[in-house]
C-alpha positions as CSV (number, residue, x, y, z in Angstrom):
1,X,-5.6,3.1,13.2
2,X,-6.2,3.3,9.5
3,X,-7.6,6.7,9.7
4,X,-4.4,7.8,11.4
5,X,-2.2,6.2,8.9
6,X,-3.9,7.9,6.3
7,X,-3.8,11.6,8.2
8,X,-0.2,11.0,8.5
9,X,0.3,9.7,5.0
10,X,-1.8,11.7,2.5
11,X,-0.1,15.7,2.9
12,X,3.3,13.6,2.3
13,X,2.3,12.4,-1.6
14,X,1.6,13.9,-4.9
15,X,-1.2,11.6,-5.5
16,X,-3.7,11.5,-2.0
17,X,-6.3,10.1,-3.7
18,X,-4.2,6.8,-4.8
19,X,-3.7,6.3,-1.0
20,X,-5.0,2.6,0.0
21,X,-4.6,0.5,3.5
22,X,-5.4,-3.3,3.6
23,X,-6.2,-4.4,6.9
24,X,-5.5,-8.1,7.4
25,X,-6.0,-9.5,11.0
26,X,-5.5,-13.1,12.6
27,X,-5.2,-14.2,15.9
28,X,-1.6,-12.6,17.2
29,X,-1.1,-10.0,14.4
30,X,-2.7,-7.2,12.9
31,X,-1.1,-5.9,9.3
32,X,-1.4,-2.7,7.7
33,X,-0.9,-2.8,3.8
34,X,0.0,0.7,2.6
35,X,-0.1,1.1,-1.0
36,X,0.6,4.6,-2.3
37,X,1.5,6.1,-6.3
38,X,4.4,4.9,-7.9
39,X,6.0,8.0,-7.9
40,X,4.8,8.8,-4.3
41,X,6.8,5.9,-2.5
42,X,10.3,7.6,-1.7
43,X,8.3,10.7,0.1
44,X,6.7,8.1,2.3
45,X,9.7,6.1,2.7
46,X,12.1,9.0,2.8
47,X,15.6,9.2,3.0
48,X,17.3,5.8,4.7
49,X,13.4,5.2,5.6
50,X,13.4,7.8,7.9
51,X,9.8,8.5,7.3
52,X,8.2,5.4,7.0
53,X,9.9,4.7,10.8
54,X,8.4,8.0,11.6
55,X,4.9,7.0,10.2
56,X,5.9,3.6,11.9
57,X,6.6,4.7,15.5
58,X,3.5,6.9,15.6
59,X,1.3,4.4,14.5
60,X,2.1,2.0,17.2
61,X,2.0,4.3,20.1
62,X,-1.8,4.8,18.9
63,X,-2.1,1.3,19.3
64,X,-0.2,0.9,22.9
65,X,-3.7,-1.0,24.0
66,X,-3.7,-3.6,22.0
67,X,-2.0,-7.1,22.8
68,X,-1.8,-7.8,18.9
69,X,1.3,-7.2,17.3
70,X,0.7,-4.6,14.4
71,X,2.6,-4.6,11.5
72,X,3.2,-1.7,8.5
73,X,4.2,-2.7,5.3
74,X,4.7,0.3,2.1
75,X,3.6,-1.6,-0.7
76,X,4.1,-1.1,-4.6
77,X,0.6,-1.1,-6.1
């Protein structure tokens, strides 16, 4: 699942190389941190967070198998 966040996320931003995902998993959740440039974060938010639901909705239909809920959170580094 990280790699596919990243595929998605790094042609969207200036800065691919200051792309990050923290994974944090406990028993009923699994949360993806995304932290991306400062000046990168309305191209993966996009307008009225358009992409980020995009990037969102994609992410969790990968997932489909797992009985986890998975979380994405864009945050500022």
């Amino acid at each position: 699942m990280k790699e596919l966040i990243e595929t998605i996320v790094k042609p969207l931003v200036d800065h691919p190389e200051a792309v990050r995902i923290d994974v944090q998993e406990t028993d009923r959740t699994i949360s993806y941190k995304l932290s991306v440039h400062q000046d990168d974060m309305g191209k993966v938010i996009g307008k009225q967070g358009r992409v980020a639901k995009a990037i969102r909705t994609v992410s969790l239909a990968g997932e489909s198998g797992s009985k986890k809920k998975t979380v994405i959170e864009i945050v500022d580094k």
